[in-house]
N, CA, C and O of each residue as an XYZ file, in Angstrom:
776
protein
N     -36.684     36.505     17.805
C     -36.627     35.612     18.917
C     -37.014     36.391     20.182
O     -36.136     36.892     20.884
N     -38.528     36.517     20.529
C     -38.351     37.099     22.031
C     -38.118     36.662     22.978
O     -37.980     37.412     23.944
N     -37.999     35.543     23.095
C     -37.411     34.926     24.503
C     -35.839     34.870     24.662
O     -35.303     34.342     25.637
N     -35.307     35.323     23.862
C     -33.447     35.078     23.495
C     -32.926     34.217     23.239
O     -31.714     34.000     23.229
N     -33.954     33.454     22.935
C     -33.646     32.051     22.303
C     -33.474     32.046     21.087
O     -34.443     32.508     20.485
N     -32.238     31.555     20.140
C     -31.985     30.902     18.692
C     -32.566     29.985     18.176
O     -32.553     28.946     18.837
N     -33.253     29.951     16.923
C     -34.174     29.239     16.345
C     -33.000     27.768     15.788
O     -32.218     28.282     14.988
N     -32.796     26.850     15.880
C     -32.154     25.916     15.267
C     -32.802     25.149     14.216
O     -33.727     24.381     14.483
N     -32.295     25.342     12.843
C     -32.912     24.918     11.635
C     -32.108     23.413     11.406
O     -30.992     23.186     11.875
N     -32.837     22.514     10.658
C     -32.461     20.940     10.618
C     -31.475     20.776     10.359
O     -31.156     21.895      9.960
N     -30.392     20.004     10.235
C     -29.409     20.082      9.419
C     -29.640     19.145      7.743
O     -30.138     18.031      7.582
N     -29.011     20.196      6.586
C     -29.266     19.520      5.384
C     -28.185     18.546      5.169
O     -26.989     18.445      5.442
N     -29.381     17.662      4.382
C     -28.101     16.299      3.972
C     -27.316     17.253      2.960
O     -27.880     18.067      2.228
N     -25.684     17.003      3.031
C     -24.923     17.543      2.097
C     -24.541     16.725      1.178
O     -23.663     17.074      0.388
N     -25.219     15.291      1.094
C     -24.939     14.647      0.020
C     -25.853     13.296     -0.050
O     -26.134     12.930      1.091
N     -26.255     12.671     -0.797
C     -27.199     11.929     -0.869
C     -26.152     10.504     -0.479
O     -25.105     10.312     -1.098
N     -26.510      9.814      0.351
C     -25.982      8.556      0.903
C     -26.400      7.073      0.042
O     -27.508      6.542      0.108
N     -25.562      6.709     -0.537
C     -25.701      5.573     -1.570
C     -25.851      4.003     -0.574
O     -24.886      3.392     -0.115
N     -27.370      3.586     -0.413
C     -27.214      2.635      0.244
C     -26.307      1.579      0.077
O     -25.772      0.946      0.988
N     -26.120      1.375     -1.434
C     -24.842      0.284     -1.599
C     -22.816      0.493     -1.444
O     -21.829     -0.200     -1.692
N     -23.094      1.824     -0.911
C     -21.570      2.206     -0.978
C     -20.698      1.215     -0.369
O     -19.497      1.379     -0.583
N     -21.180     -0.173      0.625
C     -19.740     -0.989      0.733
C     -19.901     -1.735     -0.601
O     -18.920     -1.377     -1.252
N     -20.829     -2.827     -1.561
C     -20.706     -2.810     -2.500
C     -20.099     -2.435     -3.357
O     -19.464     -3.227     -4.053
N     -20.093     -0.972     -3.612
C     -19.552     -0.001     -4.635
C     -17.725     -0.361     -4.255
O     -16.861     -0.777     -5.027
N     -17.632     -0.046     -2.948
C     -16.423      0.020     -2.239
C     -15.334     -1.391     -2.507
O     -14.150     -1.202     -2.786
N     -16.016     -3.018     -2.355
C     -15.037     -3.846     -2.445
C     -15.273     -3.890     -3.781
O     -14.224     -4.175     -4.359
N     -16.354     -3.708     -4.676
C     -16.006     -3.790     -6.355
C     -14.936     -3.034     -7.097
O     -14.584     -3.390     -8.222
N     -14.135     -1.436     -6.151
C     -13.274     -0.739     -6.846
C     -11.937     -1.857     -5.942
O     -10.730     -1.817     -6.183
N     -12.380     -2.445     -5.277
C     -10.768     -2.707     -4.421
C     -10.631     -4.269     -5.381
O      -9.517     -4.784     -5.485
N     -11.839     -4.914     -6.030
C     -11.390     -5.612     -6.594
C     -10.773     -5.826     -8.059
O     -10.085     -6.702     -8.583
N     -11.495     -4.288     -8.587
C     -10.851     -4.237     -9.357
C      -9.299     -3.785     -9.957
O      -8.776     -4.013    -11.047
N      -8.945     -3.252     -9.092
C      -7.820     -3.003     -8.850
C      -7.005     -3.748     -8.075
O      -5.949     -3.220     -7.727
N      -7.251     -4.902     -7.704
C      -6.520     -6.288     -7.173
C      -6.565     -7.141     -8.686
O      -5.934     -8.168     -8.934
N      -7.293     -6.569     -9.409
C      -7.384     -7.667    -10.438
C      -6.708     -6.714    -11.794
O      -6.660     -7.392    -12.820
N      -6.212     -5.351    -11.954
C      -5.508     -4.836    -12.396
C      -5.917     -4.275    -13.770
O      -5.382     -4.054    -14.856
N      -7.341     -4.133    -13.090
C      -8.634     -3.671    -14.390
C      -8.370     -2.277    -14.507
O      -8.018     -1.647    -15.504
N      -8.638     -1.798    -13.085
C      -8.727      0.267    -13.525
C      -7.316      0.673    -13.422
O      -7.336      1.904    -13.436
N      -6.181      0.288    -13.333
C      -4.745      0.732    -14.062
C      -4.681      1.736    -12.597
O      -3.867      2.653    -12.493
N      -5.389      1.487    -11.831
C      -4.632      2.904    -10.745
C      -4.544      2.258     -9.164
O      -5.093      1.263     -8.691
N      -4.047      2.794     -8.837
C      -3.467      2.673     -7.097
C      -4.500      3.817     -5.849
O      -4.446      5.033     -5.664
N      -5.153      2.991     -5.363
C      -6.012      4.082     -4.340
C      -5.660      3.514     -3.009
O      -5.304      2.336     -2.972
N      -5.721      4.263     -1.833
C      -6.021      4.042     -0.333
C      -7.173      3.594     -0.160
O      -8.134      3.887     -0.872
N      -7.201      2.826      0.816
C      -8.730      2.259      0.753
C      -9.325      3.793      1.868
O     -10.467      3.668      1.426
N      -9.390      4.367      2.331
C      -9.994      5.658      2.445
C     -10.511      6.355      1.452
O     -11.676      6.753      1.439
N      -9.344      6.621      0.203
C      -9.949      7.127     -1.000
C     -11.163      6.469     -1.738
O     -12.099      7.100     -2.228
N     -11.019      5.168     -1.746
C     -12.041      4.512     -2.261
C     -13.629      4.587     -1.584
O     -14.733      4.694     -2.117
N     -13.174      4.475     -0.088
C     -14.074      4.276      0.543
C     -15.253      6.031      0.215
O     -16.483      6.082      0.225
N     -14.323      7.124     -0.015
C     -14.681      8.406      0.194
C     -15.391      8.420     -1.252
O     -16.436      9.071     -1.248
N     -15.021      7.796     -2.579
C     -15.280      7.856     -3.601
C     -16.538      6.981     -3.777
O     -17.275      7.209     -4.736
N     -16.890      5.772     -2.713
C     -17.837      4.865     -2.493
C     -19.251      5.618     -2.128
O     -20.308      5.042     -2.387
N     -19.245      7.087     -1.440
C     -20.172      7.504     -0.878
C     -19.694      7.370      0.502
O     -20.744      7.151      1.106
N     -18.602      7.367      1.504
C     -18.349      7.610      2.618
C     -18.262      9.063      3.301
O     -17.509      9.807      2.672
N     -18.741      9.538      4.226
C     -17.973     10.847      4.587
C     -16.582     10.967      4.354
O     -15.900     10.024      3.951
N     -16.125     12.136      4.605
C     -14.233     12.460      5.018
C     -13.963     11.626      5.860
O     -13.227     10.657      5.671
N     -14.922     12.104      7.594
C     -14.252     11.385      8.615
C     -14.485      9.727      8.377
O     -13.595      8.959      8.743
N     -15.477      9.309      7.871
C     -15.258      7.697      7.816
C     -13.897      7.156      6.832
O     -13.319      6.081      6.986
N     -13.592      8.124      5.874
C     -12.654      7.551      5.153
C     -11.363      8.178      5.791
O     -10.367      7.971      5.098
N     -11.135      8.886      6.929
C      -9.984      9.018      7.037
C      -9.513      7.807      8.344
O      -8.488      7.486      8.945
N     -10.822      7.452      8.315
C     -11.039      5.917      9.597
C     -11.183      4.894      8.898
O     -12.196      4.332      9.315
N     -10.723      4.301      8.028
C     -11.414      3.105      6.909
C     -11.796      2.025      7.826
O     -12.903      1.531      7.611
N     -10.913      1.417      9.089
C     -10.863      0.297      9.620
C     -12.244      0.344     10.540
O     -12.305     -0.596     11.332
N     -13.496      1.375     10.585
C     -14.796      1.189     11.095
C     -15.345      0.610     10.596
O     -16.164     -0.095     11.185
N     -15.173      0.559      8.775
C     -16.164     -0.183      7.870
C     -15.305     -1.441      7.636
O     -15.850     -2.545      7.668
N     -13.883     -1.310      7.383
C     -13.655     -2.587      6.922
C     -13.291     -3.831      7.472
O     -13.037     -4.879      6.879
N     -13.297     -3.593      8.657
C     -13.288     -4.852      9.648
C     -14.899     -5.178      9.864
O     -15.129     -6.161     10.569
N     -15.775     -4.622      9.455
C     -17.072     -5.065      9.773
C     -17.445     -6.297      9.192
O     -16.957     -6.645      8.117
N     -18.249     -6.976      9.791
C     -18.818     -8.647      9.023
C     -19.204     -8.136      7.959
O     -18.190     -8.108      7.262
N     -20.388     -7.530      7.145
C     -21.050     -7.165      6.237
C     -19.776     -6.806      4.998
O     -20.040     -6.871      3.797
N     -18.829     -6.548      5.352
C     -18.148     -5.613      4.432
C     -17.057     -6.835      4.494
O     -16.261     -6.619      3.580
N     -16.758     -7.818      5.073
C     -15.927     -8.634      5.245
C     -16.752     -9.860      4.318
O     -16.148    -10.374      3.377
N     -17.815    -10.183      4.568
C     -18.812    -10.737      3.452
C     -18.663    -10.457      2.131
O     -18.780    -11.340      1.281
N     -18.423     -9.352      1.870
C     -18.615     -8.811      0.637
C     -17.675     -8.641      0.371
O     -17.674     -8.069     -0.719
N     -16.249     -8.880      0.913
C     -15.388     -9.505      0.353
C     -14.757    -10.249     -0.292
O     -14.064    -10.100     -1.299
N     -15.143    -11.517      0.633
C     -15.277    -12.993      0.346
C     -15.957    -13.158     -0.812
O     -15.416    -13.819     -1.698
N     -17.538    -12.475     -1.075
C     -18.174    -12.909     -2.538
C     -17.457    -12.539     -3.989
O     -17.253    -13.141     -5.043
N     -17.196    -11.262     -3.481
C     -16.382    -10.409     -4.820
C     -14.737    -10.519     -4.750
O     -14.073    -10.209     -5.740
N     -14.228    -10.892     -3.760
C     -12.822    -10.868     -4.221
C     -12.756    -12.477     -3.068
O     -12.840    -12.555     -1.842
N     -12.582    -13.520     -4.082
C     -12.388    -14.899     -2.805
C     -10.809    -15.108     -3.038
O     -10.024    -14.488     -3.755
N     -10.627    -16.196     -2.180
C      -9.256    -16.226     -2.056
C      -8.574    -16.657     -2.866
O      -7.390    -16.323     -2.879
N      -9.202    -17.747     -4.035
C      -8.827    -18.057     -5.598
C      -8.273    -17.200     -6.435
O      -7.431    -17.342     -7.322
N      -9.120    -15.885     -5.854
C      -9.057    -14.598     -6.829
C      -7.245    -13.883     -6.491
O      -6.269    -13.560     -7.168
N      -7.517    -13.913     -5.473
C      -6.063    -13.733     -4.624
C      -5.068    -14.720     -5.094
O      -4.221    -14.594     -5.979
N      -5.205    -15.239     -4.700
C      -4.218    -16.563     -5.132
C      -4.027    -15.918     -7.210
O      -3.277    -15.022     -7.596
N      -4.354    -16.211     -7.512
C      -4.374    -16.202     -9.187
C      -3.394    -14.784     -9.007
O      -2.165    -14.816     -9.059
N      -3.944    -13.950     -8.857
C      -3.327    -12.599     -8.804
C      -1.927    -12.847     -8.163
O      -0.954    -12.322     -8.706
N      -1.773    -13.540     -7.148
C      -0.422    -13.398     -6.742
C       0.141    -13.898     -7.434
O       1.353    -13.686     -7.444
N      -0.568    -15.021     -8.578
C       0.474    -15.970     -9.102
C       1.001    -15.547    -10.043
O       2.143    -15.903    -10.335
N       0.016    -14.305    -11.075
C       0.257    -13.508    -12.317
C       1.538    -12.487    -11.810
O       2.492    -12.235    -12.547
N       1.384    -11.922    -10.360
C       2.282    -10.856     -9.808
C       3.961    -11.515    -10.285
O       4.845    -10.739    -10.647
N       4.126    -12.655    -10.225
C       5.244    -13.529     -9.935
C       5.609    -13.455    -11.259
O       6.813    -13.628    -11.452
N       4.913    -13.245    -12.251
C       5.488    -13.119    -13.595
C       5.415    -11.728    -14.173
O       6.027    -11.310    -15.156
N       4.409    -10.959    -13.260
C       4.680     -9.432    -14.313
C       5.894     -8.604    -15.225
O       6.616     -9.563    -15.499
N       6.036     -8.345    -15.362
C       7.110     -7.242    -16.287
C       6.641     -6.019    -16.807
O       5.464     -5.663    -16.755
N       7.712     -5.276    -17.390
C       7.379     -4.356    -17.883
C       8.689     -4.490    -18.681
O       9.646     -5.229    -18.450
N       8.411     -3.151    -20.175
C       9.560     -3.264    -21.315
C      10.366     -2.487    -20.824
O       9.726     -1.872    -19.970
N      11.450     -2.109    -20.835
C      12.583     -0.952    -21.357
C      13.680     -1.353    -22.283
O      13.972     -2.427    -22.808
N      14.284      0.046    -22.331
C      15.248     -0.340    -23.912
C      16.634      0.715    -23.116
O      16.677      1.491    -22.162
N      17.454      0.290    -23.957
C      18.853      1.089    -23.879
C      19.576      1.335    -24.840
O      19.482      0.603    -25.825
N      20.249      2.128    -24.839
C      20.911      2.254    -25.745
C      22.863      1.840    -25.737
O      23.738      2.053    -24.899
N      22.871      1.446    -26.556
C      24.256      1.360    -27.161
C      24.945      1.740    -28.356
O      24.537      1.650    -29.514
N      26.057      2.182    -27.930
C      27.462      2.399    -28.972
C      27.454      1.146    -29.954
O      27.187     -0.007    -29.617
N      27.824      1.619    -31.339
C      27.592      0.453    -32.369
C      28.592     -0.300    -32.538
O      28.613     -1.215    -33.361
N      29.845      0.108    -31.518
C      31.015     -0.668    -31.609
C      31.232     -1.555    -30.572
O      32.361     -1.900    -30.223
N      29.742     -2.120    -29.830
C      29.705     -2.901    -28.638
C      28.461     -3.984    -29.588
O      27.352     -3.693    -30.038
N      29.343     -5.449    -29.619
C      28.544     -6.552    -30.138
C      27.120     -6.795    -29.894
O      26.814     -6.212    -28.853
N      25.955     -7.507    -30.490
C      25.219     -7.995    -29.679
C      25.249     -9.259    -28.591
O      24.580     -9.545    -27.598
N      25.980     -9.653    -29.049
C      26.329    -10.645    -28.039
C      26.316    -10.311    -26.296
O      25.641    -10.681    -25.335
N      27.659     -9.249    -26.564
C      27.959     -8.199    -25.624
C      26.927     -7.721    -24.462
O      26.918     -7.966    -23.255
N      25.874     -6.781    -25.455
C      24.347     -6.511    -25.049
C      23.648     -7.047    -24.510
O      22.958     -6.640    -23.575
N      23.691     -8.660    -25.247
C      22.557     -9.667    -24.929
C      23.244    -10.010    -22.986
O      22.655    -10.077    -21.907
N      24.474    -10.122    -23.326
C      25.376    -10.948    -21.421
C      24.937     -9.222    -21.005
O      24.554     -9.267    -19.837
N      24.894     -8.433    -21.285
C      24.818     -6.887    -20.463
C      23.861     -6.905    -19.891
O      23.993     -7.037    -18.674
N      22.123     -6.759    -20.563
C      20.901     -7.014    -20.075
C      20.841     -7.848    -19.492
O      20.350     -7.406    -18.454
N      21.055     -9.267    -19.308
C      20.796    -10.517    -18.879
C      21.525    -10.607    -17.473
O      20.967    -11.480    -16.807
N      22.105    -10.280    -17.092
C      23.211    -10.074    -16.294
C      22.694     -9.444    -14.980
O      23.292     -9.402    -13.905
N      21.454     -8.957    -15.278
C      20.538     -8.206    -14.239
C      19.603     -9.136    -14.027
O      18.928     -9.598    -14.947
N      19.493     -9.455    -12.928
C      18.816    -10.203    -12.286
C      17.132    -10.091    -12.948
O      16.712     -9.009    -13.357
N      16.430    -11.126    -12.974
C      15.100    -10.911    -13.736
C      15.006    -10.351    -15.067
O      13.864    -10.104    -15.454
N      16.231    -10.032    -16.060
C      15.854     -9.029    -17.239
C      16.090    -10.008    -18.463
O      17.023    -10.809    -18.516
N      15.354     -9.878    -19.208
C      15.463    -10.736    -20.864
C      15.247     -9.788    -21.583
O      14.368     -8.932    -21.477
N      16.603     -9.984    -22.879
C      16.556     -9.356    -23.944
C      15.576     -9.542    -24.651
O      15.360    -10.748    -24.773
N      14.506     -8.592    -25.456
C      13.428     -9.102    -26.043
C      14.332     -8.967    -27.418
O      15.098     -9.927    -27.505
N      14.468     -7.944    -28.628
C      15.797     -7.710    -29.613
C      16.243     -6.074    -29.359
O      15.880     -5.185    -28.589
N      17.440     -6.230    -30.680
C      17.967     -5.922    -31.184
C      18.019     -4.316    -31.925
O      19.054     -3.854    -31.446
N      17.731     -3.796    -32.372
C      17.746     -2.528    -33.475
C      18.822     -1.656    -33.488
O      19.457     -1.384    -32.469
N      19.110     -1.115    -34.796
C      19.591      0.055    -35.264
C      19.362      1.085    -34.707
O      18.185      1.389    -34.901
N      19.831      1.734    -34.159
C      19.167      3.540    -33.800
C      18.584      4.054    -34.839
O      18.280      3.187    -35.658
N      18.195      5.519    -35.254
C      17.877      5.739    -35.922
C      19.107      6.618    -36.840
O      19.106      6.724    -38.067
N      19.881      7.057    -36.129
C      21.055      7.578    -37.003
C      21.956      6.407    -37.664
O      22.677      6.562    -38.650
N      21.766      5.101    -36.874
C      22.573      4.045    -37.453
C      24.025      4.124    -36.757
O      24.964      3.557    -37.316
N      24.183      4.673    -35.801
C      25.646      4.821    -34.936
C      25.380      4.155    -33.929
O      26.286      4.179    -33.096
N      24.064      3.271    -33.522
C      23.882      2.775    -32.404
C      23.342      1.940    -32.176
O      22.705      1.499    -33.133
N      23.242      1.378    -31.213
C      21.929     -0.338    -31.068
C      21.229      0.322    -30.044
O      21.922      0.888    -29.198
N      19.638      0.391    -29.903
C      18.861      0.154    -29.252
C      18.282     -1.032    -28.474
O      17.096     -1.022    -28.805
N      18.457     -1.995    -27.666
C      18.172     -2.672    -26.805
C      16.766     -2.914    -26.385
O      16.333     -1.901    -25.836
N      15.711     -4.068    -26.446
C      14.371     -3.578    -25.835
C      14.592     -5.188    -24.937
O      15.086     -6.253    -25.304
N      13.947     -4.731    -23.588
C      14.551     -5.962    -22.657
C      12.864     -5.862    -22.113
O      12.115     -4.946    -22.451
N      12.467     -7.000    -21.212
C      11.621     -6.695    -20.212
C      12.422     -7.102    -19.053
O      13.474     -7.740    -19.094
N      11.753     -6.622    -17.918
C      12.279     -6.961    -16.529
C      11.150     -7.120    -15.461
O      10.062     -6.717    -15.870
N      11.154     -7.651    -14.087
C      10.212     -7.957    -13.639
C       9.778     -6.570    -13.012
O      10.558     -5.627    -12.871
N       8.302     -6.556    -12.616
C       7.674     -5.518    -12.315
C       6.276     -5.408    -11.474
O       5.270     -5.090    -12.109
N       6.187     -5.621    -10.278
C       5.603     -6.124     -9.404
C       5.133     -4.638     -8.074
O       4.898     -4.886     -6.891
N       5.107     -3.538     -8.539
C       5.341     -3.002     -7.226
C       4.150     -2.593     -7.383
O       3.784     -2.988     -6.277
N       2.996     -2.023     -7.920
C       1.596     -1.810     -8.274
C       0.904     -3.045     -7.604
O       0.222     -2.929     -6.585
N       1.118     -4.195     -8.223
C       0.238     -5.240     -8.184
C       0.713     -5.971     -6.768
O      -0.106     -6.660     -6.160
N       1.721     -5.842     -6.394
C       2.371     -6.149     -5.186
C       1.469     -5.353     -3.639
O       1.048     -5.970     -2.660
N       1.404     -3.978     -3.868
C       0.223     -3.429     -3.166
C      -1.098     -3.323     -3.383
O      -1.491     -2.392     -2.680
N      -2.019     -3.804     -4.008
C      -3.137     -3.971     -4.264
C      -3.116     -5.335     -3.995
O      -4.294     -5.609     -3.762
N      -2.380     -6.454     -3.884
C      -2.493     -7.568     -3.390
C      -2.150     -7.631     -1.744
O      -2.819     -8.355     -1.005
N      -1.448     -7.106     -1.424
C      -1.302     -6.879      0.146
C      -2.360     -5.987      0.446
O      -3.217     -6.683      0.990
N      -2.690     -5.013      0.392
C      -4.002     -4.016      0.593
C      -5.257     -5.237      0.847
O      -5.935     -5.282      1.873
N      -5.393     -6.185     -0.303
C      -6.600     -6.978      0.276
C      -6.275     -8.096      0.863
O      -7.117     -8.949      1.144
N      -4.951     -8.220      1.127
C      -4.516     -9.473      2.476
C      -5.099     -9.017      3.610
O      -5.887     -9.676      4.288
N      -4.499     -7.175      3.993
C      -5.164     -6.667      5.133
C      -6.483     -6.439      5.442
O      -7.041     -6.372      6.538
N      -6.995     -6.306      4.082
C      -8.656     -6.136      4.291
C      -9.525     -7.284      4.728
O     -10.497     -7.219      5.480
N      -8.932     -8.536      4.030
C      -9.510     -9.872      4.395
C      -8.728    -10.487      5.924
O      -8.639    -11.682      6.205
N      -8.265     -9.449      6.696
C      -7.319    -10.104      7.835
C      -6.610    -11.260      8.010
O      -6.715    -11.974      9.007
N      -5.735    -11.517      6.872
C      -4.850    -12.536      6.432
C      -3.392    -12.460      6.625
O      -2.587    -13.371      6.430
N      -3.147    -11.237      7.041
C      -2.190    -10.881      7.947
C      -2.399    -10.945      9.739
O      -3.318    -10.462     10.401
N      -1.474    -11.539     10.097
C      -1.489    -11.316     11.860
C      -1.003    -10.708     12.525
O       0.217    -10.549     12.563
N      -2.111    -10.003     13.505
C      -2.243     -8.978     13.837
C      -0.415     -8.500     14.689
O       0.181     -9.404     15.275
N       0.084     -7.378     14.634
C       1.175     -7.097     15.295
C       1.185     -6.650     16.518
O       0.976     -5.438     16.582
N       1.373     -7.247     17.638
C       1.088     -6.498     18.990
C       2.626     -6.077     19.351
O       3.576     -6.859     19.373
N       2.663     -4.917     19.582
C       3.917     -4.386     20.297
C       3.783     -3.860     21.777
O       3.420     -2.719     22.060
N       4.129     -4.855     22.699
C       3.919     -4.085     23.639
C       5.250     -3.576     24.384
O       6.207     -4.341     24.505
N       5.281     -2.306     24.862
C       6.258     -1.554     25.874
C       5.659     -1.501     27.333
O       4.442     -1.348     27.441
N       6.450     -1.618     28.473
C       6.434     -1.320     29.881
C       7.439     -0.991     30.376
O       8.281     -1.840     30.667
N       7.597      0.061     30.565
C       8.728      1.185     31.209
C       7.916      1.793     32.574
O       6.879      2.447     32.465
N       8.503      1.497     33.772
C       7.621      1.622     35.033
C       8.619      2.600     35.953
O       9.527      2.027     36.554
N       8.533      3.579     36.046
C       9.962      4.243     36.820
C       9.150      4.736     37.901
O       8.243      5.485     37.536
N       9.237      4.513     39.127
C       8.504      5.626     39.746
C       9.711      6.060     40.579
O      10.336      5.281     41.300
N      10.100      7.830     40.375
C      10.836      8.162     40.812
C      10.843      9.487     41.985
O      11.723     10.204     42.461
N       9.188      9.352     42.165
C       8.300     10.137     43.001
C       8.309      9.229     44.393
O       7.733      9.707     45.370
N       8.934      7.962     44.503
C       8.976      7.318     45.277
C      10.701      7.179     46.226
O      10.864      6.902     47.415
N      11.583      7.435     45.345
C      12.701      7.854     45.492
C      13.125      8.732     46.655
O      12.318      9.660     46.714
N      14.212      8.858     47.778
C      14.816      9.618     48.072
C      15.928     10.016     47.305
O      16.406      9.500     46.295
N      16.394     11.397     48.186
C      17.497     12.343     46.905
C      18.848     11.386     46.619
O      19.597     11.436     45.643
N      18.912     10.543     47.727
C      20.214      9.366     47.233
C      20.022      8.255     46.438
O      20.938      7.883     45.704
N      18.856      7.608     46.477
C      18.149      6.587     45.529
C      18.045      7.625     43.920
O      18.586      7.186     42.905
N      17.471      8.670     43.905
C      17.550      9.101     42.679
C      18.880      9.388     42.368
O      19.002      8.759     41.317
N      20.155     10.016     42.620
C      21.072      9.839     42.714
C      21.207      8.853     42.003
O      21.236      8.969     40.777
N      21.296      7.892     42.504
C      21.601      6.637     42.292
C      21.346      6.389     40.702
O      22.100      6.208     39.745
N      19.845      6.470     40.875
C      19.492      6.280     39.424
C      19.659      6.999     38.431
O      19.593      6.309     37.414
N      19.873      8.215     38.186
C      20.694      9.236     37.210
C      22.105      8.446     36.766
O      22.429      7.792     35.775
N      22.705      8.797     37.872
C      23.735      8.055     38.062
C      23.749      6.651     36.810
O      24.637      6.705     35.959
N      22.740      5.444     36.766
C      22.951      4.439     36.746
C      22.320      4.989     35.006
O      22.833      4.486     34.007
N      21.625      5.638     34.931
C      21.186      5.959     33.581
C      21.832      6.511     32.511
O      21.837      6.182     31.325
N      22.602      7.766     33.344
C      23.912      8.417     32.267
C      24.769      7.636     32.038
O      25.401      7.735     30.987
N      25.109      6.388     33.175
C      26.077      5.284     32.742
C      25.805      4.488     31.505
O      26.655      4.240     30.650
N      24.472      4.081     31.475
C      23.948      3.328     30.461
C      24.170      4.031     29.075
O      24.456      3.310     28.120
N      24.055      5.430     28.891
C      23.947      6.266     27.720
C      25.393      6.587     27.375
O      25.761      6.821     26.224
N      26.154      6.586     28.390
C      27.527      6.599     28.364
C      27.899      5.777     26.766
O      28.042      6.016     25.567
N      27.931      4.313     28.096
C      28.584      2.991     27.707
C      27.794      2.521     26.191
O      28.120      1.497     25.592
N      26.961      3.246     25.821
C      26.478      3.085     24.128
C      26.924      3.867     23.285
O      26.591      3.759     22.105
């Protein structure tokens, strides 16, 4: 460099940019509203797994409030789709079993399981040593499908919006030393009396 000037070389793409990545993006959020790929993502993760940078996915709400991506919502996940899903959510379950002492009835078992809010005895069994009853119940089970259905309430802005607003206005730069006084005064009282 004889002039003392630094040569500045282009910058390389560090990754090839998938023109369809919102595509790519509401097809993983629908499938997982619809309880196809068995897993739970952030829509950042998805978005990052879509072909997004880091920083766009640690910002999801640039892309997903956009019309285009709000479009492509609506086509691939409509509100039918939603609806159905919430309605399957309302019945999900899952199995578990318990165990019992063989000197406790089934009867017993059956009012034990049942007795819990949402749980049905499915049956019965022997343990395997034969000293015991095994129990297989389902119960309801909603907390997976419960967030992947809210996740695309927020994405489709079907939730309303929360405004919190605060105004706390003190100006105490305006104050003389007896007016502030005053107000110390009137503040430690307040913190007092709680």
């Amino acid at each position: 460099m004889p002039n003392g000037k630094t040569e500045r070389k282009p910058k390389e793409l560090k990754e090839i940019v998938n023109p369809n990545r919102q595509l790519i993006a509401v097809k993983k959020i629908s499938e997982i509203v619809r309880g196809a790929s068995g897993k739970s993502l952030t829509i950042g993760k998805i978005l990052r797994e879509s072909g997004y940078s880091l920083q766009t996915s640690l910002h999801p709400s640039s892309i997903v409030q956009g019309d285009k991506f709000q479009a492509l919502l609506e086509k691939h996940l409509p509100d039918d789709k939603l609806a159905e899903t919430h309605e399957l959510l309302t019945k999900a379950e899952f199995r578990g079993k318990a165990y019992f002492n063989k000197k406790i009835s089934k009867e017993t078992i059956k009012d034990i399981i049942e007795s819990v809010s949402g749980c049905r005895l499915v049956r019965i069994l022997s343990n395997k040593k034969g000293d015991g009853w095994v129990a297989y119940y389902t119960q309801p089970d909603s907390n997976s499908r419960l967030r992947a259905i809210t996740e695309a309430y927020k994405l489709k802005n079907k939730y309303p919006a929360i405004e919190v607003k605060q105004e706390t206005v003190v100006k105490f730069a305006d104050l003389n030393d007896e007016e502030l006084d005053e107000a110390i005064d009137a503040i430690e009282g307040e913190v007092i009396d709680e």
